[in-house]
C-alpha positions as CSV (number, residue, x, y, z in Angstrom):
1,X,0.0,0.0,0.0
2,X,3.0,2.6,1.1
3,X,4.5,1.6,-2.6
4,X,0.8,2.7,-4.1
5,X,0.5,6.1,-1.8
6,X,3.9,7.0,-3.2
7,X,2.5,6.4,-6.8
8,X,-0.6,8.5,-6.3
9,X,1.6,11.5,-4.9
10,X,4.0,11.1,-8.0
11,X,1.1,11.3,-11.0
12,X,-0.5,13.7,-9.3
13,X,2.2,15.7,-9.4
14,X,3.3,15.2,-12.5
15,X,-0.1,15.8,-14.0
16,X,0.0,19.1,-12.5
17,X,3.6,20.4,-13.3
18,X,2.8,18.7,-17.1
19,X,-0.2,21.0,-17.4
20,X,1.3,23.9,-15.9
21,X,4.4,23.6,-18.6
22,X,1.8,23.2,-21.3
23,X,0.3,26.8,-19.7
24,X,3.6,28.6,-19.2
25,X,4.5,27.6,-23.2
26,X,1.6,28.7,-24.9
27,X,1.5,31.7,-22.7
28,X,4.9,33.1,-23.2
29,X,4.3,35.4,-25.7
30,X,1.5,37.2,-23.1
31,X,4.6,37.1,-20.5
32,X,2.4,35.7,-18.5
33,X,2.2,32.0,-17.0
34,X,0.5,29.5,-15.2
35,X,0.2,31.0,-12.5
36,X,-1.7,34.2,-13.9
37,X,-3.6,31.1,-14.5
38,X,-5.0,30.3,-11.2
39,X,-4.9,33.5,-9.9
40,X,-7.3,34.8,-12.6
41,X,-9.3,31.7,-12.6
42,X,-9.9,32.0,-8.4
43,X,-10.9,35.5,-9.5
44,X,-12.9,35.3,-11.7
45,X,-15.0,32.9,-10.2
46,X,-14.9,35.2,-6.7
47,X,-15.3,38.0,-8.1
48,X,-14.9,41.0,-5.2
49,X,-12.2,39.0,-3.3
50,X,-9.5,40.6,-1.1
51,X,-6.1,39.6,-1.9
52,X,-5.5,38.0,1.4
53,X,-8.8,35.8,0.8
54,X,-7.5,34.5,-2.5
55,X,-4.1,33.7,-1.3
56,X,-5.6,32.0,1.5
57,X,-7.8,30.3,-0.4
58,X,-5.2,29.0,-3.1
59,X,-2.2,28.5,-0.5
60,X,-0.3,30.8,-2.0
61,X,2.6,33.0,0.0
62,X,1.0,36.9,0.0
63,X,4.5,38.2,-1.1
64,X,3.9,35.8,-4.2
65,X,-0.2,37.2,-4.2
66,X,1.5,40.7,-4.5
67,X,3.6,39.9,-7.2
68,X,1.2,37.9,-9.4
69,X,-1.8,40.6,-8.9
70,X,0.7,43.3,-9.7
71,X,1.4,42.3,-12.6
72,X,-1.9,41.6,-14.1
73,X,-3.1,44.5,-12.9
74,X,-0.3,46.5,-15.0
75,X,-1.5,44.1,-17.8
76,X,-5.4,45.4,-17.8
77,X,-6.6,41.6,-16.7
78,X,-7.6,43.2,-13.1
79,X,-8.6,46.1,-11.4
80,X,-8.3,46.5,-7.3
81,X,-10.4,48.9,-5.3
82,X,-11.1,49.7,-1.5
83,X,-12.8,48.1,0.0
84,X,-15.7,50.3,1.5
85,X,-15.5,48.2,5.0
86,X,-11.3,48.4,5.0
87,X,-9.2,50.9,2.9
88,X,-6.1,49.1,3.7
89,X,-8.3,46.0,1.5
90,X,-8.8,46.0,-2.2
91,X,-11.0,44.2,-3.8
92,X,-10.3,42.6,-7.2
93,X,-12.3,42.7,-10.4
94,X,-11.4,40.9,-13.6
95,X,-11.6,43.2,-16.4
96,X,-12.9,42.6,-20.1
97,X,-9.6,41.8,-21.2
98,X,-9.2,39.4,-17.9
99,X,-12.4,37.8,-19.4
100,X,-11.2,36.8,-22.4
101,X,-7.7,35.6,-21.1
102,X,-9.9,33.8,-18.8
103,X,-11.9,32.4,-21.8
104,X,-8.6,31.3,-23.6
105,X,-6.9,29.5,-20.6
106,X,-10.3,27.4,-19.7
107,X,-9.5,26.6,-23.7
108,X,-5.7,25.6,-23.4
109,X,-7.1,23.8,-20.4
110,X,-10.1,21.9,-22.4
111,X,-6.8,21.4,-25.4
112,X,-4.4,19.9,-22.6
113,X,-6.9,17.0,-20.9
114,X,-9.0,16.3,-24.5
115,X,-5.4,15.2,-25.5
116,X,-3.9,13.8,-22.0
117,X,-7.3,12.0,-21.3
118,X,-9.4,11.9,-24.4
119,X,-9.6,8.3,-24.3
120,X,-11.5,8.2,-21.2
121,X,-15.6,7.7,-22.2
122,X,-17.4,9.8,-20.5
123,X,-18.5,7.5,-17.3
124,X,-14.9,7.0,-16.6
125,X,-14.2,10.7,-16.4
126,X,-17.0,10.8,-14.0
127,X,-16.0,8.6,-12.0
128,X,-12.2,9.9,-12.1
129,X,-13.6,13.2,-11.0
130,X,-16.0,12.1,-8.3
131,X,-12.9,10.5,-6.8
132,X,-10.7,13.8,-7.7
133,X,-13.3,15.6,-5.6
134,X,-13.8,13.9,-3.3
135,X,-9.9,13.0,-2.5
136,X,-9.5,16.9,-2.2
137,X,-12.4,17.4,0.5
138,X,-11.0,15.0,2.3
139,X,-7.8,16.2,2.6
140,X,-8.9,20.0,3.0
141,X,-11.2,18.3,6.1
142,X,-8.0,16.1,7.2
143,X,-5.9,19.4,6.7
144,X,-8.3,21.8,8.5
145,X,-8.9,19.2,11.9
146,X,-5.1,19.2,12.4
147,X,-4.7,22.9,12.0
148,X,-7.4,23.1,14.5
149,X,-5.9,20.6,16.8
150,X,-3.0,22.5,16.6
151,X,-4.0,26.0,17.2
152,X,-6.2,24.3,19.9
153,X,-3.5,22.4,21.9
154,X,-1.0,26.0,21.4
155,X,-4.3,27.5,23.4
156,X,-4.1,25.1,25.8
157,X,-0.4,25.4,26.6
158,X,0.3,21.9,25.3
């Protein structure tokens, strides 16, 4: 079983770094890269997010957050205001041009898994994503209860 949990770890992985190389090329003439990706994806789909929500949300350092929202802001993909409630907080907005970068990486996306997994039929990629899914809520749920453990027992002195 430990020689099968090593496995899973290892093609998971290298599904993701494989599809974020496949990004990063066939956005390089946009100087931007896969991880303009998920930031404008989160966005886009949260519209009115702070920064420190999205990083949170994604696991991502804020430094990095910084960075990455910087620059797409300087590229016309998002706009930040303040937030009404904090000054200090800006809210993000994906603009027009945002949307259709947006609408071209969900279509490098669709390009990358029709030709990594197109032989799947159609019940086996729902049952492959039922699994996905559920694998990630359990591990954001197994994540979450040791954090809270954790934070609990620092309370506590122990």
């Amino acid at each position: 079983m430990e020689q099968m949990d090593n496995l899973f770890s290892k093609y998971l992985s290298c599904l993701y770094r494989e599809e974020r190389k496949y990004l990063n090329r066939m956005l390089r003439e946009q100087h931007l890269g896969s991880a303009a990706v998920r930031f404008m994806m989160y966005i886009y789909h949260n519209q009115g997010s702070n920064q420190k929500t999205v990083c949170s949300a994604m696991g991502i350092d804020e430094g990095l957050g910084t960075r990455v929202m910087r620059k797409l802001e300087e590229e016309g993909m998002i706009v930040r205001t303040n937030s009404p409630e904090d000054a200090r907080s800006h809210l993000l907005q994906v603009t027009e041009k945002g949307e259709v970068f947006v609408q071209q990486c969900k279509q490098l996306q669709r390009e990358f898994w029709k030709e990594v997994g197109g032989w799947l039929t159609e019940d086996q990629k729902q049952k492959v994503m039922q699994v996905m899914e559920q694998l990630a809520e359990n591990a954001q749920q197994f994540n979450q209860q040791l954090a809270q453990k954790k934070e609990g027992g620092n309370k506590d002195g122990e």
